[in-house]
Residue, then its C-alpha position, 0 to 999 in steps of 0.5 A: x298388204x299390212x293395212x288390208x290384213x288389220x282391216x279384216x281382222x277388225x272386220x272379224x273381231x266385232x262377229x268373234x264376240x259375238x258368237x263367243x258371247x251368244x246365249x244359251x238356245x231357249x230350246x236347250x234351257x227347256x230341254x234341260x228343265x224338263x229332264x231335272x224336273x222329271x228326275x225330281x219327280x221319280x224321287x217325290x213318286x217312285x215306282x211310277x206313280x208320277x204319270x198322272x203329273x206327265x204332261x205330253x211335252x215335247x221338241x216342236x214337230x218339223x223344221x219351223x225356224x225358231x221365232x215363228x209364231x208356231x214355235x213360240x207357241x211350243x215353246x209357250x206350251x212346254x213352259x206351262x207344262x212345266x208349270x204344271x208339274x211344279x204345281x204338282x210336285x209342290x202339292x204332293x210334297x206338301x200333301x206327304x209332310x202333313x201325312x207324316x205330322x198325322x201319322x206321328x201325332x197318331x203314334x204319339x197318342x196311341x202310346x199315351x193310350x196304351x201306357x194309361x190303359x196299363x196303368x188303370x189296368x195294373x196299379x202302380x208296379x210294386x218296387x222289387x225285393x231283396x231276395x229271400x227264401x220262399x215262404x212255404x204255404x199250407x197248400x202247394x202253389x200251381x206249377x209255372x206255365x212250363x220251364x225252359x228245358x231245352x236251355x242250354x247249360x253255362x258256357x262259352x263266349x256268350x258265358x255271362x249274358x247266358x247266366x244273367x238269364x239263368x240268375x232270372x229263370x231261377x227267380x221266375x221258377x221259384x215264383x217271385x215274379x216281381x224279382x224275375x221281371x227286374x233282373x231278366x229286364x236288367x240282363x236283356x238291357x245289358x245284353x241287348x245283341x246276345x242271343x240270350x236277349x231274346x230268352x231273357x224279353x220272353x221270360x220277362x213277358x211270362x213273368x208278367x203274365x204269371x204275375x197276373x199282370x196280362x196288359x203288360x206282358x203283352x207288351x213286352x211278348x209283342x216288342x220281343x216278337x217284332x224287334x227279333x223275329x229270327x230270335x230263338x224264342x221269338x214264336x214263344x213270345x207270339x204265343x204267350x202273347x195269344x195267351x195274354x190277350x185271351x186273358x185280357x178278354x180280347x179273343x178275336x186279337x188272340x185268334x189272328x195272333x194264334x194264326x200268325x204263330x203258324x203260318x210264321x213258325x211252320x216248324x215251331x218247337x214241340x212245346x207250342x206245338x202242342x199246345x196250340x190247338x188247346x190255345x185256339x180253342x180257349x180263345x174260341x177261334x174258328x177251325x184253321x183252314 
């Protein structure tokens, strides 16, 4: 009884290996190949624009025993399906990183455009004075473009940031433009999350374009505009900049701007309000539909 019972357990141990050291089905590898594949191409593709990549790959229709002719060819298929789709996504991939070395050499340009355009435009910026008493002229200077009435006297927690702006908004009402623009640009670096910041860029802006400097004004309107939009004098900047633009003679690129300053700011502050009509008609914009 002994001898048969290690008989069978010798007879049993060579087929235990064996099934403990049986691979993986070819089948599930490719199952599983084909789902990280398809993931990876959700990610490369969002929103569905994968599907021109999709091959019709599927299990084998039926009950064909693995090894038959049919089934290696299915198998066969699916493999180069998953070829292909590799194919593509290398493709693709590679097709996005060119565009984005494009689209940054692009960028890199237009800024050195710019920069030189301002430049040729402006002459070098003169640097900034002390500050001194206003010489007073035999005839009197025109008024600024419009003070800002509505700003609320110093106080609060927000204290020193508002009267780095006021320090500025005195410099630009007595007209010394130059001293304005440096001391707004210093209060609006120094306090770049105050709610001030955004009075301060505006200001600066209308410095510049007071100042007669147009091209340069339009870039710091511009930035103030995108960078806060919700910024408490965000649509102030759209306009001026529709101003600077007109000034620099670029009437159509005022118009869209104009446009723009309505359709965002439906419920704009009277002060624009009531000049934008004047506004779109010295650019020669055509009537609002």
């Amino acid at each position: 009884m002994r001898r048969t019972m290690i008989a069978i357990l010798l007879a049993a141990s060579p087929a235990t290996a064996q099934a403990q050291a049986r691979p993986v089905p070819i089948e599930q590898r490719i199952e599983r190949v084909e789902r990280e594949l398809r993931a990876v191409q959700r990610r490369v593709f969002p929103e569905g624009r994968a599907q021109f990549v999709e091959p019709e790959i599927g299990a084998p229709q039926g009950s064909t025993p693995a090894g038959t002719g049919s089934a290696l060819s299915s198998l066969a298929a699916r493999v180069e399906a998953i070829e292909s789709q590799l194919r593509a996504l290398t493709g693709a991939v590679e097709e996005q990183g060119e565009r984005s070395r494009r689209l940054e050499a692009d960028i890199g340009r237009l800024r050195t455009e710019i920069d030189g355009r301002i430049d040729r435009l402006e002459g070098p910026r003169p640097a900034a004075s002390a500050p001194s008493t206003p010489v007073q002229s035999s005839s009197p200077a025109p008024a600024p473009a419009e003070p800002e009435p509505d700003a609320p006297a110093v106080g609060g927690s927000d204290g020193a940031a508002e009267e780095a702006y006021n320090a500025g908004f005195r410099l630009w009402d007595a007209r010394r433009f130059t001293e304005a623009q440096t001391a707004l640009d210093a209060a609006a670096t120094r306090y770049p999350s105050s709610r001030w910041a955004s009075w301060m860029r505006n200001l600066q802006g209308r410095a510049f374009l007071d100042d007669s400097k147009p091209a340069s004004a339009a870039r710091i309107l511009l930035a103030n505009y995108q960078n806060n939009p919700r910024g408490e004098r965000a649509a102030d900047s759209l306009f001026f900049l529709g101003q600077s633009l007109a000034r620099l003679n670029r009437r159509a690129e005022a118009c869209r701007v104009y446009a723009e300053l309505a359709d965002v700011y439906p419920n704009m502050r009277a002060f624009l309000r009531e000049r934008l009509p004047q506004a779109r008609s010295d650019a020669r914009c055509s009537s609002p539909s």
